[in-house]
N, C-alpha and C positions, 0 to 999 in steps of 0.2 A: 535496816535490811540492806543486804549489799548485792549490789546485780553482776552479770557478767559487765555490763561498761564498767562500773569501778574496779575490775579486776581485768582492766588491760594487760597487763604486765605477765599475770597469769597466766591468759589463754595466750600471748606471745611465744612463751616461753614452752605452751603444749605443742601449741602448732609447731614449732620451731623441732620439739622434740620429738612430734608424733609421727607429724606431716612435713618431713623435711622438704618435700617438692613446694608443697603450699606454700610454705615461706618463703622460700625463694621466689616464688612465681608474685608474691605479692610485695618484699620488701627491695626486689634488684628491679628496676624500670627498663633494664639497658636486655635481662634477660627475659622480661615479661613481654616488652616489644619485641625481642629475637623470635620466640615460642608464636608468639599472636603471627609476626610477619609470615615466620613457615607456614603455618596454617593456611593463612590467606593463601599463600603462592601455589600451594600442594591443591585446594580448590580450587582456585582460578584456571589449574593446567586441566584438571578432569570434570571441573564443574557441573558437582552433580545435584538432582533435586533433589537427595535426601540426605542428613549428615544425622549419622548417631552418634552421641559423644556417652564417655560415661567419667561421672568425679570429676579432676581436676579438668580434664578434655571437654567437657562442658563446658566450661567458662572459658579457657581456651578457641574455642568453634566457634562460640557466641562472638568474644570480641573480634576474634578474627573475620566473621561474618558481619561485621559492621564495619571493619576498614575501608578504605577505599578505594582497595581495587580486588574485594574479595566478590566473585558472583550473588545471584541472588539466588535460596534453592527456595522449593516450596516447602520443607519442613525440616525443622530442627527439632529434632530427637535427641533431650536428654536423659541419664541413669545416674541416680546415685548424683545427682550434684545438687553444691550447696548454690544458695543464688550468685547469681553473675552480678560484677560490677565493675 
């Protein structure tokens, strides 16, 4: 039986194809920290309690919400997104 782990290569090559942003945002570190950093700074200027994010901006929000000089809100609202990591 073959799972999605054994077919790395696979769902690489979908993401890459389906989800061009997603692969980017997961396989460039220099643009996934650029994307994370704005985030953070765009919150930190308006800093607000609630942030909706939906898909990729989800995980974007999230990590940006964890850096260290993003505020803290009281809820993070996301749509359509896969897990953060």
């Amino acid at each position: 039986m073959r799972t999605v782990n054994s077919e790395r290569g696979l769902v690489r090559r979908f993401v890459a194809l389906f989800c061009s942003e997603v692969a980017t945002y997961l396989d460039e570190p220099d643009r996934r920290e650029a994307a994370r950093d704005d985030v953070a700074d765009r919150l930190a200027a308006v800093a607000p309690r609630v942030v909706i994010a939906h898909s990729l901006g989800s995980v974007v929000a999230y990590e940006a919400l964890w850096a260290r000089h993003a505020p803290a809100v009281e809820l993070l609202v996301t749509l359509g997104a896969f897990r953060a990591t």
